[in-house]
VOBA-1610 file (N, C-alpha, C; in pm, whole numbers, padded with zeros to 5 digits, always signed):
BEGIN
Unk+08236+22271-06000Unk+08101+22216-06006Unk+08061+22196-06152Unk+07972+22096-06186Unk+07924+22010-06338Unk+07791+22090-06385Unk+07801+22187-06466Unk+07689+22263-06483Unk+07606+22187-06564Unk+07430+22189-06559Unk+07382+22023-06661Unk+07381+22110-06782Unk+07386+21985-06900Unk+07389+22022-07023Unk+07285+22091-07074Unk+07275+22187-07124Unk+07163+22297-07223Unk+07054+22197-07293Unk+07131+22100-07362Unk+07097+22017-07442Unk+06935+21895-07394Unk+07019+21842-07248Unk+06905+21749-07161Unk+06776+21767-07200Unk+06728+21882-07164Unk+06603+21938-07136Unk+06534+21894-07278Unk+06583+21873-07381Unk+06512+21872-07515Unk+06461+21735-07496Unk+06500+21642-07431Unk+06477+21513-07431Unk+06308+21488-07369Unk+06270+21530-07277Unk+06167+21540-07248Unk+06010+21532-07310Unk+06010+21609-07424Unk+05917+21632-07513Unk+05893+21456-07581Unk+05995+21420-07639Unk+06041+21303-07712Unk+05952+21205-07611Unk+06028+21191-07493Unk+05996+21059-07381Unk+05857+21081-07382Unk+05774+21193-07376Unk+05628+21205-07329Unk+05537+21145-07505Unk+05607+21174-07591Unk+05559+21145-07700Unk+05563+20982-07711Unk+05684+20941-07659Unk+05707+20814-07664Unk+05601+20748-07545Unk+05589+20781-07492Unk+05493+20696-07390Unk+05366+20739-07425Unk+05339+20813-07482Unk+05212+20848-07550Unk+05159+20724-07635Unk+05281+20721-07702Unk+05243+20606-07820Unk+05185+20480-07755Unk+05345+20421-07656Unk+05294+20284-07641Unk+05194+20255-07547Unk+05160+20380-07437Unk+05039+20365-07426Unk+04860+20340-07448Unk+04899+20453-07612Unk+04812+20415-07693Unk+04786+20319-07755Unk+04874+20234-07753Unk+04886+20032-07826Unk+04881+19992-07688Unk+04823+20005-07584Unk+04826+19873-07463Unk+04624+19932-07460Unk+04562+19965-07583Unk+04438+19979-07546Unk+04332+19870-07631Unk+04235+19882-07700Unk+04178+19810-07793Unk+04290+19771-07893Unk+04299+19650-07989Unk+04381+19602-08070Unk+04320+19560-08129Unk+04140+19540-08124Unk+04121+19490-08236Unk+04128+19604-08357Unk+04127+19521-08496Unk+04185+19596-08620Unk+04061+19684-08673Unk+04056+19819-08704Unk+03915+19819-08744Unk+03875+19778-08869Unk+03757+19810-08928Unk+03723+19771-09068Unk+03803+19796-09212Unk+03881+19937-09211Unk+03966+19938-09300Unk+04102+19824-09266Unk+04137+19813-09131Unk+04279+19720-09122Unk+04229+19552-09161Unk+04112+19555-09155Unk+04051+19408-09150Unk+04109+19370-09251Unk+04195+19185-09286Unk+04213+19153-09447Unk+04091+19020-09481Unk+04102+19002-09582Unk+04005+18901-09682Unk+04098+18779-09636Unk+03983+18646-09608Unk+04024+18510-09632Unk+04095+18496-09476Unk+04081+18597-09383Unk+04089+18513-09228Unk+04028+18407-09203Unk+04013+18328-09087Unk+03936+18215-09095Unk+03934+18206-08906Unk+03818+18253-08859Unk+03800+18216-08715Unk+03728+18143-08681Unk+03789+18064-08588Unk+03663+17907-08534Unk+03511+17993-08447Unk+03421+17887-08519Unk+03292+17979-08422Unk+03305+17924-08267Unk+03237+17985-08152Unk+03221+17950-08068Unk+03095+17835-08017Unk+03007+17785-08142Unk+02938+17777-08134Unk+02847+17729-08283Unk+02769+17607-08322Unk+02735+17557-08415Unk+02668+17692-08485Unk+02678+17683-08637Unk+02645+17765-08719Unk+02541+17759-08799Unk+02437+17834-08787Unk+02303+17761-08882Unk+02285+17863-08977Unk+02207+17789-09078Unk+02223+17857-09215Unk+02171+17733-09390Unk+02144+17818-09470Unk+02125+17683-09584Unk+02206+17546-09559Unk+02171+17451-09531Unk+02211+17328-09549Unk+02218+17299-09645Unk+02319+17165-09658Unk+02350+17070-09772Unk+02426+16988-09738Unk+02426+16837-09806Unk+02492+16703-09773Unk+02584+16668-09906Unk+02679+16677-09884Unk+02792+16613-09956Unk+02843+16504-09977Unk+02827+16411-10061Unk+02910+16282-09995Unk+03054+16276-10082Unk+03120+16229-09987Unk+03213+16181-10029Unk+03299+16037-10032Unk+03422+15966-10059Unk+03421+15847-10015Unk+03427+15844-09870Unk+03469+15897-09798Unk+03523+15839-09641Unk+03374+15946-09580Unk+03296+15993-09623Unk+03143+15991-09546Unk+03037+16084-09604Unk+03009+16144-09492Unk+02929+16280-09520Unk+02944+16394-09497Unk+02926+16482-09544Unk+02964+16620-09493Unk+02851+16729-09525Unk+02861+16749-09392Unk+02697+16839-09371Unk+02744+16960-09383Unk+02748+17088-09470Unk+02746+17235-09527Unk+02672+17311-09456Unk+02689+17449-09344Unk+02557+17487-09305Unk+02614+17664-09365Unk+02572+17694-09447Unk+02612+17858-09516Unk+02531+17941-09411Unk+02590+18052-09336Unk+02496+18178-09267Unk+02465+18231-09336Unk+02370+18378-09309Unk+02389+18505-09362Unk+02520+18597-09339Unk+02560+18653-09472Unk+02678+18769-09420Unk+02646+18823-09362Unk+02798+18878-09258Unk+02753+18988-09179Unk+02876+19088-09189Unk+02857+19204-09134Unk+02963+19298-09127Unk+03082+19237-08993Unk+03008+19207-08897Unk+03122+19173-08792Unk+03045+19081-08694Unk+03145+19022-08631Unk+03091+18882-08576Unk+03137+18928-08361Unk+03076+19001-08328Unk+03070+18972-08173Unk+03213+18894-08105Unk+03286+18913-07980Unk+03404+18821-07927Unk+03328+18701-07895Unk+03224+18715-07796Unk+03187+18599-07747Unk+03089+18491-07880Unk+03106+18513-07968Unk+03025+18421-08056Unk+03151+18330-08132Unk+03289+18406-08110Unk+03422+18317-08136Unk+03495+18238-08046Unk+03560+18077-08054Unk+03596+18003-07971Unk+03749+18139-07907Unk+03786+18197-07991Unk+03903+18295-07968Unk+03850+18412-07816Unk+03752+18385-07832Unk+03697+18543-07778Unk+03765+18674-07817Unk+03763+18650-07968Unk+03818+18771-08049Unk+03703+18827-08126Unk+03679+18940-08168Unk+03586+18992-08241Unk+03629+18966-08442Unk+03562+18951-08493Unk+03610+18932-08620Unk+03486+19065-08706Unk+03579+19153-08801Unk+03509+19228-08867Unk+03572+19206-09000Unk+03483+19270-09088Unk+03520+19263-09262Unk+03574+19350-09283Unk+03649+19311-09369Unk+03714+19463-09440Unk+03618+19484-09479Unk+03699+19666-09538Unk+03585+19730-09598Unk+03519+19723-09732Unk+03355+19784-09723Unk+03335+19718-09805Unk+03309+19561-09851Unk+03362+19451-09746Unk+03346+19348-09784Unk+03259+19273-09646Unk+03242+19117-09623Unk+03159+19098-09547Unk+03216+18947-09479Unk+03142+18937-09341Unk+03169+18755-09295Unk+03085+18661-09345Unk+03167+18560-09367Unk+03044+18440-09380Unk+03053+18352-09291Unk+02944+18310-09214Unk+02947+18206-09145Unk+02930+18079-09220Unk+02987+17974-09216Unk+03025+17861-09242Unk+02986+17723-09140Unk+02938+17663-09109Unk+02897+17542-09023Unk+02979+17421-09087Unk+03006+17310-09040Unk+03095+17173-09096Unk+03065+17069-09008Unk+02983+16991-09051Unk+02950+16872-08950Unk+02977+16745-09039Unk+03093+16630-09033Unk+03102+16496-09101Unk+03072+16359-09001Unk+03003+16264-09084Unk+02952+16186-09033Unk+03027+16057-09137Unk+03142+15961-09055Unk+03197+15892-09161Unk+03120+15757-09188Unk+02971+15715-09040Unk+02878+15671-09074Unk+02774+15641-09183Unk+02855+15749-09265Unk+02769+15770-09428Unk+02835+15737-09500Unk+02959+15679-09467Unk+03059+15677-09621Unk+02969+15557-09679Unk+02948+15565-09840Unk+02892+15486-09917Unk+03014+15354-09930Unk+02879+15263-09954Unk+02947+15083-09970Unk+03008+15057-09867Unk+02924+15074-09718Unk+02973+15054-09607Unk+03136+15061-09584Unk+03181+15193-09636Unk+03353+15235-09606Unk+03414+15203-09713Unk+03407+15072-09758Unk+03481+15006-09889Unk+03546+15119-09984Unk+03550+15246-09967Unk+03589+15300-10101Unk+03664+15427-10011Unk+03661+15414-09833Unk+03713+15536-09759Unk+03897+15536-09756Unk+03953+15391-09749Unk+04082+15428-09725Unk+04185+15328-09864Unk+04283+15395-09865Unk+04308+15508-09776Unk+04279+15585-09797Unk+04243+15680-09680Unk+04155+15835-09670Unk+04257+15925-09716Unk+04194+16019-09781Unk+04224+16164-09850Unk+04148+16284-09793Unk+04193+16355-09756Unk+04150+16505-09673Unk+04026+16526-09767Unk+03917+16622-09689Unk+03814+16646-09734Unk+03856+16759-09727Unk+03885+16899-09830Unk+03865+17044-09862Unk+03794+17082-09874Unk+03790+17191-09740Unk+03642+17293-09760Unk+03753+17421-09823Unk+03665+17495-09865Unk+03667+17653-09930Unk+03558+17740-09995Unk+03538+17855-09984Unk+03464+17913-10027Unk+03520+18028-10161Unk+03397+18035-10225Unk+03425+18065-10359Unk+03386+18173-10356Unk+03421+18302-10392Unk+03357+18463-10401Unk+03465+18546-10407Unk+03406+18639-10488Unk+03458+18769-10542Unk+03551+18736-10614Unk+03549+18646-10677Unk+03628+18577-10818Unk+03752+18487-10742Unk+03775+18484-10664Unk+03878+18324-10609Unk+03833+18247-10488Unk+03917+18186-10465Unk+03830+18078-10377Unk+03945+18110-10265Unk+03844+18081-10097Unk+03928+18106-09969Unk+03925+18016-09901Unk+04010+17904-09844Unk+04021+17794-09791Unk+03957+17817-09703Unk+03887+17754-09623Unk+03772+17739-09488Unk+03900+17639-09375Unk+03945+17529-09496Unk+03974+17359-09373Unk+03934+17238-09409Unk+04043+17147-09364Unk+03980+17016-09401Unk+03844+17026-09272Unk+03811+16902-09338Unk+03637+16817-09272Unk+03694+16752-09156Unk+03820+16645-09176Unk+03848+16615-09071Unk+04025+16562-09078Unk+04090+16509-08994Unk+04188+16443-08968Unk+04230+16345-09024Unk+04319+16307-09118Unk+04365+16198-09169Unk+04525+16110-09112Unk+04435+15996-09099Unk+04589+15956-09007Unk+04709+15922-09091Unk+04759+15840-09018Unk+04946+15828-09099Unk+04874+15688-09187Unk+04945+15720-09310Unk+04938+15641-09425Unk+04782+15633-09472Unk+04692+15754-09436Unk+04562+15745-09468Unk+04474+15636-09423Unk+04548+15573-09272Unk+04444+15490-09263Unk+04382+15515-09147Unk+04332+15619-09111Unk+04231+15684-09030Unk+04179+15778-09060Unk+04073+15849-09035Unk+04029+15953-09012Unk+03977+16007-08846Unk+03992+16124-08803Unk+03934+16192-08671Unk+03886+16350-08710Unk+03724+16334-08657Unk+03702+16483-08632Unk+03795+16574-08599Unk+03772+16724-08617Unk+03797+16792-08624Unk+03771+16877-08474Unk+03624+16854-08469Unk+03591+16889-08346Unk+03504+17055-08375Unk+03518+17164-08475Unk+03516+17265-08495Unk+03362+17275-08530Unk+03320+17358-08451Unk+03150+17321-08486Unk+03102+17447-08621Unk+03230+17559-08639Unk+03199+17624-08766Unk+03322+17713-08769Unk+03329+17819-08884Unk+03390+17932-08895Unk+03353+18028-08906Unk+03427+18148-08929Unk+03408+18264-08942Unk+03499+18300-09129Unk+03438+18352-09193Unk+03553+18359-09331Unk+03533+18512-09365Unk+03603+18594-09377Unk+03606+18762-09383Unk+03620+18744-09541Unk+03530+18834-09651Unk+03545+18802-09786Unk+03596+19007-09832Unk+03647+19022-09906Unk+03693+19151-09970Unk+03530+19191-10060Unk+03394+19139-10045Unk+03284+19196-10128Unk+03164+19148-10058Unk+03092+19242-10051Unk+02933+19213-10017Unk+02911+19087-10103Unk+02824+19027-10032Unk+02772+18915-10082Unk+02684+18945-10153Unk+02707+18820-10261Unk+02645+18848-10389Unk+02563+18732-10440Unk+02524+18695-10552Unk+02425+18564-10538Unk+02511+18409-10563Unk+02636+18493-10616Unk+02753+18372-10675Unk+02856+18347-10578Unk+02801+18314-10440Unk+02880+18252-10371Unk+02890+18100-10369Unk+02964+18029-10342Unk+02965+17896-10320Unk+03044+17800-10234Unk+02985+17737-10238Unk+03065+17662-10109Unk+03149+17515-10193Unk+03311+17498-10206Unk+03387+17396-10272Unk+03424+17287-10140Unk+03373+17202-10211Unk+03429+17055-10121Unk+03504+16959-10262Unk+03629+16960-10181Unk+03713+16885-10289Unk+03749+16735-10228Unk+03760+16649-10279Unk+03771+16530-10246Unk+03897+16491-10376Unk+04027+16479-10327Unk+04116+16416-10449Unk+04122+16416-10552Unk+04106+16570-10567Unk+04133+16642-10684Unk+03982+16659-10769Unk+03896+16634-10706Unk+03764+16684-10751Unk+03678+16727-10694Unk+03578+16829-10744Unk+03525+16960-10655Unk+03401+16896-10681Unk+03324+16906-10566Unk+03177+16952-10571Unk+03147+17081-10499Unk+03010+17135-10532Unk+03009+17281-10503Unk+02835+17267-10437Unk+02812+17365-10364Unk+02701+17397-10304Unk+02690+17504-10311Unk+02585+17582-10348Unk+02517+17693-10408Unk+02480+17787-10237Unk+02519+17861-10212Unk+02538+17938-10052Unk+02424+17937-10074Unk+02279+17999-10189Unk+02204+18056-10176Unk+02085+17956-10111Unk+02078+17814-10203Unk+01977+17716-10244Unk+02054+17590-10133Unk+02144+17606-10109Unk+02189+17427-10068Unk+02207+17328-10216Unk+02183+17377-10334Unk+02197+17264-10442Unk+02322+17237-10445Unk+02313+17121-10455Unk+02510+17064-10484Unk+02512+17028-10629Unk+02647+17070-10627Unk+02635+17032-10851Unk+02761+16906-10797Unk+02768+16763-10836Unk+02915+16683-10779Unk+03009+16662-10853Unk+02959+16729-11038Unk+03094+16752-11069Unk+03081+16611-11165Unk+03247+16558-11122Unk+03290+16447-11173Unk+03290+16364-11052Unk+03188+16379-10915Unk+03183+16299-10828Unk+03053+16178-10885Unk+02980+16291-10969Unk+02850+16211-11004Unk+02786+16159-10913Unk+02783+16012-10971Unk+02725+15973-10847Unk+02701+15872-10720Unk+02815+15933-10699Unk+02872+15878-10529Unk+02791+15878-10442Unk+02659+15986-10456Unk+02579+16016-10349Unk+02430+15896-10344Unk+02471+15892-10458Unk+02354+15778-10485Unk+02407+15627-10444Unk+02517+15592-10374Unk+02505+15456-10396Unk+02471+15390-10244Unk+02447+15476-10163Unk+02372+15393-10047Unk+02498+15338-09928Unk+02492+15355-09802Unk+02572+15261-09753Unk+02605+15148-09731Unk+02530+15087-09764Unk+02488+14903-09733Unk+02658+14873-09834Unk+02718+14770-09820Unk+02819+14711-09887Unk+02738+14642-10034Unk+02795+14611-10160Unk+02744+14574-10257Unk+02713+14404-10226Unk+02591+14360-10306Unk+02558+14212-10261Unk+02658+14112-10349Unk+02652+13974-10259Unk+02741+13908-10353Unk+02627+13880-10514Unk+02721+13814-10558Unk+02637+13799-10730Unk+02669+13660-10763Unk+02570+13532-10808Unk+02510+13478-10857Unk+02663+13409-10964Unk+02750+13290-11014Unk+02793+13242-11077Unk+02753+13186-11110Unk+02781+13116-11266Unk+02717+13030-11313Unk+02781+12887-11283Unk+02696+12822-11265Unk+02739+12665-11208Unk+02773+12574-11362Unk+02724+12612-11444Unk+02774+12558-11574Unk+02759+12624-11654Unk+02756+12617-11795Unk+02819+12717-11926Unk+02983+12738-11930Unk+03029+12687-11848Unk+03193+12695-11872Unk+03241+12651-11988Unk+03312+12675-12042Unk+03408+12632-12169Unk+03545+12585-12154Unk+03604+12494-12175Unk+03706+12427-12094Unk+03815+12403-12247Unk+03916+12408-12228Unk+03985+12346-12300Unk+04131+12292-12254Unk+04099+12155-12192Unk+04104+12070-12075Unk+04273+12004-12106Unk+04321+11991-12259Unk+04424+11921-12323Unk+04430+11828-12269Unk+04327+11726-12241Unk+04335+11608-12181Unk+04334+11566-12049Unk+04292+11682-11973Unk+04327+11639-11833Unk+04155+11566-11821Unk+04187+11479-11693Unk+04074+11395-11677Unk+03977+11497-11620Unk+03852+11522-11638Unk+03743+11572-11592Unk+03760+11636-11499Unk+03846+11745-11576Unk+03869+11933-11544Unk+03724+12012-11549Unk+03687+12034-11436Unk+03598+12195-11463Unk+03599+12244-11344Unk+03494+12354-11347Unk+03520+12513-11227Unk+03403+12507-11185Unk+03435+12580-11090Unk+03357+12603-10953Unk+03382+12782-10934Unk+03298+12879-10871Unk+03308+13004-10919Unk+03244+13050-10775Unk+03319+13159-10740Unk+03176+13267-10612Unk+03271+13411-10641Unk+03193+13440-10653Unk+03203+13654-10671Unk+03126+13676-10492Unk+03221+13720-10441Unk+03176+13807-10338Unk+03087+13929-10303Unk+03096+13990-10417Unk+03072+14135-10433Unk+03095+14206-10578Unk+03010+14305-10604Unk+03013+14320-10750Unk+02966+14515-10703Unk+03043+14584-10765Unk+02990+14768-10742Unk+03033+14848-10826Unk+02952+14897-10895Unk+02968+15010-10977Unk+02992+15205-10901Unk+03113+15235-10925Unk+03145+15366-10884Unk+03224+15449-10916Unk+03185+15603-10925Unk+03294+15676-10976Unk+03408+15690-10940Unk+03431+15670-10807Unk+03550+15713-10718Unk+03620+15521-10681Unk+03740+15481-10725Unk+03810+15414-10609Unk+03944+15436-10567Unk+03993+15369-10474Unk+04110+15417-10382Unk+04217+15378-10448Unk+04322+15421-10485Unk+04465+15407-10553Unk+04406+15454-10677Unk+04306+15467-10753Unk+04291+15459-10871Unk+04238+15591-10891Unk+04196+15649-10822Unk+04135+15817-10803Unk+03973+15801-10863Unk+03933+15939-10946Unk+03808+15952-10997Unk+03823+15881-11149Unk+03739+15808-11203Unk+03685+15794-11355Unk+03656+15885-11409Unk+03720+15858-11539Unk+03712+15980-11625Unk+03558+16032-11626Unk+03552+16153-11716Unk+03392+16191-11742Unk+03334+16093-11859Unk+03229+16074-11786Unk+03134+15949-11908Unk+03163+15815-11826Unk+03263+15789-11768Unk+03323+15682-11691Unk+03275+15629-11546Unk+03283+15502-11542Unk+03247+15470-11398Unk+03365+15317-11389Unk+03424+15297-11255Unk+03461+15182-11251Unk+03368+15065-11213Unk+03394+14963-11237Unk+03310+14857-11231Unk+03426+14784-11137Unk+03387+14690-11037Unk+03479+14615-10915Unk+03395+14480-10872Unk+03470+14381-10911Unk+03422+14265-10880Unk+03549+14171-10773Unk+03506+14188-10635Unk+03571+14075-10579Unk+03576+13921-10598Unk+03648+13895-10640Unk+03637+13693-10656Unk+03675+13632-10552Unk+03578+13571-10493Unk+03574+13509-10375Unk+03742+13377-10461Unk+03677+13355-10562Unk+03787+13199-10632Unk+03709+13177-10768Unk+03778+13104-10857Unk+03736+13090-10972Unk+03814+12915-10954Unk+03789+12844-10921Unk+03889+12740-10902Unk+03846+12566-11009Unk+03989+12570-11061Unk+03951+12455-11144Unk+03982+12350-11070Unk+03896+12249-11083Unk+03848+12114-11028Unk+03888+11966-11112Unk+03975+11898-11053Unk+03954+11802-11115Unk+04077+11789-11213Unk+04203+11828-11202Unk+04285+11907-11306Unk+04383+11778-11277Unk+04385+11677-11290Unk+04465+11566-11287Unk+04439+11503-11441Unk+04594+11396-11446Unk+04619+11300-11567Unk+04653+11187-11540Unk+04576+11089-11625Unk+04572+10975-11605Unk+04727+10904-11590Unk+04736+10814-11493Unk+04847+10731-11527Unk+04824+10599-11628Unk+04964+10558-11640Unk+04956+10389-11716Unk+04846+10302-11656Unk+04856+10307-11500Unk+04826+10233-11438Unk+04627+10235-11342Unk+04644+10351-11409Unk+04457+10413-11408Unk+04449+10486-11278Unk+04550+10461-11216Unk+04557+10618-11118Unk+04602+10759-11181Unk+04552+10903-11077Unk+04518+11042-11114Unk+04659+11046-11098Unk+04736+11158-11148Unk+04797+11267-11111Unk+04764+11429-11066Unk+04744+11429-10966Unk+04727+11612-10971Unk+04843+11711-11064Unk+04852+11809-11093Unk+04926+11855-11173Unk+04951+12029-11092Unk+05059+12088-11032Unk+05035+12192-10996Unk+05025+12297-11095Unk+05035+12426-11044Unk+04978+12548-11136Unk+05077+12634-11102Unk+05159+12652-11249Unk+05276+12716-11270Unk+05297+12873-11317Unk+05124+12860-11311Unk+05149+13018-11390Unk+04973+13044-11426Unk+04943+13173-11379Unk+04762+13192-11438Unk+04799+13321-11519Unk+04735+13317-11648Unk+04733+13457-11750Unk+04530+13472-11761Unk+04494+13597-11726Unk+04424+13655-11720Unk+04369+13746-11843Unk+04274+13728-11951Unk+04290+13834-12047Unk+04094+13867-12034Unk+04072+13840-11899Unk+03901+13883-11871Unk+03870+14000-11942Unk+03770+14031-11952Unk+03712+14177-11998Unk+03570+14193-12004Unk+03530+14304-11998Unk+03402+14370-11954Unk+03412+14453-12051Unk+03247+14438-12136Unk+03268+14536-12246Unk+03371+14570-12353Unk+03462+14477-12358Unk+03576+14484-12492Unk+03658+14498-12404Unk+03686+14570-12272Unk+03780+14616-12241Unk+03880+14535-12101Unk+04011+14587-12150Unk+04033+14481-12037Unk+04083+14553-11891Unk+04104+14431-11776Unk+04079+14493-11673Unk+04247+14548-11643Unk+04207+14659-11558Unk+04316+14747-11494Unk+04342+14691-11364Unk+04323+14583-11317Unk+04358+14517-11224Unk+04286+14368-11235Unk+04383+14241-11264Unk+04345+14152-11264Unk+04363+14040-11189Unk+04276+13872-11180Unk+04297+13827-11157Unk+04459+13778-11105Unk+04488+13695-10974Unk+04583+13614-10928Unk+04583+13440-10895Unk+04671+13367-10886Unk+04657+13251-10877Unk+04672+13273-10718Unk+04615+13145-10613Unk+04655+13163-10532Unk+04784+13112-10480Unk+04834+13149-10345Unk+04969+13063-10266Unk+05006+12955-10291Unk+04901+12812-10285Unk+04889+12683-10297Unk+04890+12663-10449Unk+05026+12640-10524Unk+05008+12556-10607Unk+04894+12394-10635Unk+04846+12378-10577Unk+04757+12281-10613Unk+04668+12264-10565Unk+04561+12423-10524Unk+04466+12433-10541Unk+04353+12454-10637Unk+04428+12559-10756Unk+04406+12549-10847Unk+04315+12636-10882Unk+04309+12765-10774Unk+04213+12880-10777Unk+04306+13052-10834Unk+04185+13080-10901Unk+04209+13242-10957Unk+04129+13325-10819Unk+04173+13404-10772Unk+04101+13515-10672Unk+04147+13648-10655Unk+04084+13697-10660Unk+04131+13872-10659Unk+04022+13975-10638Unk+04046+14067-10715Unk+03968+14175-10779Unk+03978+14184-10850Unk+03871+14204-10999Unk+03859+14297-11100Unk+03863+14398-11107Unk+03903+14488-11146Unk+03900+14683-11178Unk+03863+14669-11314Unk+03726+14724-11370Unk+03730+14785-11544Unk+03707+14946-11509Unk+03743+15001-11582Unk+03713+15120-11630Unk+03639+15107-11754Unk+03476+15138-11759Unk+03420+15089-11890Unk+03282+15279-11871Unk+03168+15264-11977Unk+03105+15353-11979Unk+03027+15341-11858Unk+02957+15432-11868Unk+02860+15420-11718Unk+02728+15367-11747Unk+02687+15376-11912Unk+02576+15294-11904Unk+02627+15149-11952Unk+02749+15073-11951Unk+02780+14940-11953Unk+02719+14903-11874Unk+02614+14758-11933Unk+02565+14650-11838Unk+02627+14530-11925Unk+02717+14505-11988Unk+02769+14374-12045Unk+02843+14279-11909Unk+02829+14141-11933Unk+02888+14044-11839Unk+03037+14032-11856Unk+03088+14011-11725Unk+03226+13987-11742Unk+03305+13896-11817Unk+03350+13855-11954Unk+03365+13815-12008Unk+03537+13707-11929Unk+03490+13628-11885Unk+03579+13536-11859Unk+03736+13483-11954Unk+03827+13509-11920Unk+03942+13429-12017Unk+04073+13407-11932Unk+04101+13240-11865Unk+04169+13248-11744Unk+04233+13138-11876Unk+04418+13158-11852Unk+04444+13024-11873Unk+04539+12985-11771Unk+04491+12846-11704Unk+04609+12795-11586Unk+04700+12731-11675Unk+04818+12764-11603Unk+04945+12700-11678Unk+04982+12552-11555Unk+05007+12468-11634Unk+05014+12355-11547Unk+05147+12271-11573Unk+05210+12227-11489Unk+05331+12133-11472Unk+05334+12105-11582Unk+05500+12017-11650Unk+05470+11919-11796Unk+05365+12009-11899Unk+05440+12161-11905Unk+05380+12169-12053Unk+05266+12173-12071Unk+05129+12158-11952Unk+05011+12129-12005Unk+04942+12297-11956Unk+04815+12289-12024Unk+04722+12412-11935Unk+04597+12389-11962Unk+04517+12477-11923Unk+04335+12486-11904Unk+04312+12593-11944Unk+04256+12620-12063Unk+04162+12739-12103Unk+04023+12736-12077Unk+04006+12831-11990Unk+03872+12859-11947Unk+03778+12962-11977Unk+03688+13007-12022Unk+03587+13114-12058Unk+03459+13082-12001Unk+03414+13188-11986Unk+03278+13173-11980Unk+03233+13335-11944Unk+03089+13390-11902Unk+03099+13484-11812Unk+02991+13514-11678Unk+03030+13602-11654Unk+02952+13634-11542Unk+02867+13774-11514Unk+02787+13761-11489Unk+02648+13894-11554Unk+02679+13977-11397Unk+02661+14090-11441Unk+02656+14206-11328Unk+02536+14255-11333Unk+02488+14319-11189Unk+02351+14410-11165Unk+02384+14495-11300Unk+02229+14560-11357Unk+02246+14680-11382Unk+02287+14765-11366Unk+02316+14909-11433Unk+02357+15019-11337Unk+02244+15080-11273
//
């Protein structure tokens, strides 16, 4: 007969300890206040009210709603139905985020392609990502809500008066003051000021042209600007420096008229257009994106966009300097200019 081992019996103690344990982990899990860490981020269950503030940016608006801190935030007030507490010593902030791309200034003109809107909050000396504002599609040419009506942000310090709220827009911050709602925009300046309406077209001059025709028979221009806008922010080109604003003039056409040479026989020749050089400028300076000739050689039109990068209190006129290059050696120097709104 198999007498049992002496040994067995020791095992017992162990197994009861062991089921002790994992019993004790199949109970509450939430973490308490010492396990809590800094810079979690839980969706609210529910819109978040608190100091307001409006942000703009290019692709819209973005509505800021700061809570009061708290030590711990309730399950049912989180979309998680998780409870969220602060570490110790430190506190929650509720956070609200509402964008409206209905606001983007210059009726959109300056939204795509879209660039993520960065939220984060600023305290206890670094900053804790919150989330973008909203969804940016493939190749930046969409945006979609988010859907998130707020957060929850766990900070490592009682709140203090130097909290803030960072909205970054492509590499530049504006900030909102948790306490006041004041927004400082930085090097956004002022984006917030320019209204949504699209910029109006602007006024050419029907004569004052300066022609230097090399003989072609009764050469001159004909002119329409579409649109004319002064702003800190445009798309491919990022923010203007500080002190800086871009200036953007669409050209509907700049088109020379009349660009034929006489024959022997007292009939025209039209002459096509072999080549347009552009040396326009605004304020001394010249443009960072210029004029083009169009498709049709023998239409005989400049159309594009202007880009200057000039000061922000520049109100000088666009200083015109087109020369068409024309078949046989010949061309058209043209000047003149064209006056922009104030700033």
């Amino acid at each position: 007969m198999t007498r049992p081992s002496a040994r067995r019996p020791a095992l017992l103690p162990a197994l009861v300890a062991t089921l002790a344990l994992v019993a004790g982990g199949c109970g509450d899990e939430t973490p308490s206040p010492a396990q809590a860490q800094a810079g979690l981020v839980s969706e609210a269950a529910a819109a978040v009210s608190g100091t307001a503030a409006a942000v703009v940016v290019p692709t819209g608006e973005l509505t800021v709603h700061v809570g009061t801190p708290v030590d711990s935030v309730p399950a049912d007030q989180t979309a998680r139905l998780e409870p969220v507490r602060a570490p110790e010593g430190g506190s929650v902030l509720p956070i609200g985020m509402s964008f409206d791309q209905g606001a983007a200034p210059l009726g959109g003109v300056l939204a795509f392609p879209a660039v993520a809107t960065q939220v984060s909050v600023r305290a206890c000396g670094r900053d804790y990502s919150v989330g973008d504002a909203y969804v940016v599609g493939a190749d930046g040419g969409s945006i979609s809500p988010l859907g998130a009506p707020g957060y929850f942000v766990t900070l490592p310090c009682a709140p203090r008066s130097d909290v803030v709220v960072v909205v970054s827009y492509d590499g530049v911050d504006q900030t909102v003051d948790a306490r006041t709602g004041d927004v400082a925009p930085g090097r956004a300046g002022t984006i917030g000021a320019l209204g949504t309406d699209f910029a109006p077209s602007v006024d050419c001059p029907t004569d004052d042209w300066n022609l230097d025709a090399g003989g072609l028979e009764e050469a001159h221009v004909d002119c329409a600007v579409s649109a004319v806008y002064r702003t800190p922010y445009l798309p491919g080109k990022g923010w203007a420096d500080e002190g800086q604003q871009w200036v953007v003039a669409d050209v509907a056409e700049i088109r020379l008229l009349d660009a034929s040479v006489a024959g022997g026989d007292g009939a025209t020749t039209d002459l096509a257009v072999t080549a347009l050089e552009d040396a326009s400028t605004l304020d001394g300076v010249d443009a960072t994106q210029a004029l083009v000739q169009q498709p049709d050689p023998r239409t005989y039109v400049a159309g594009g966009t202007w880009v200057f990068a000039v000061p922000k209190d520049s109100s000088a006129p666009v200083a015109v300097d087109l020369v068409y290059r024309l078949e046989g050696s010949r061309s058209v120097h043209v000047t003149g200019a064209i006056a922009l709104p104030r700033p």
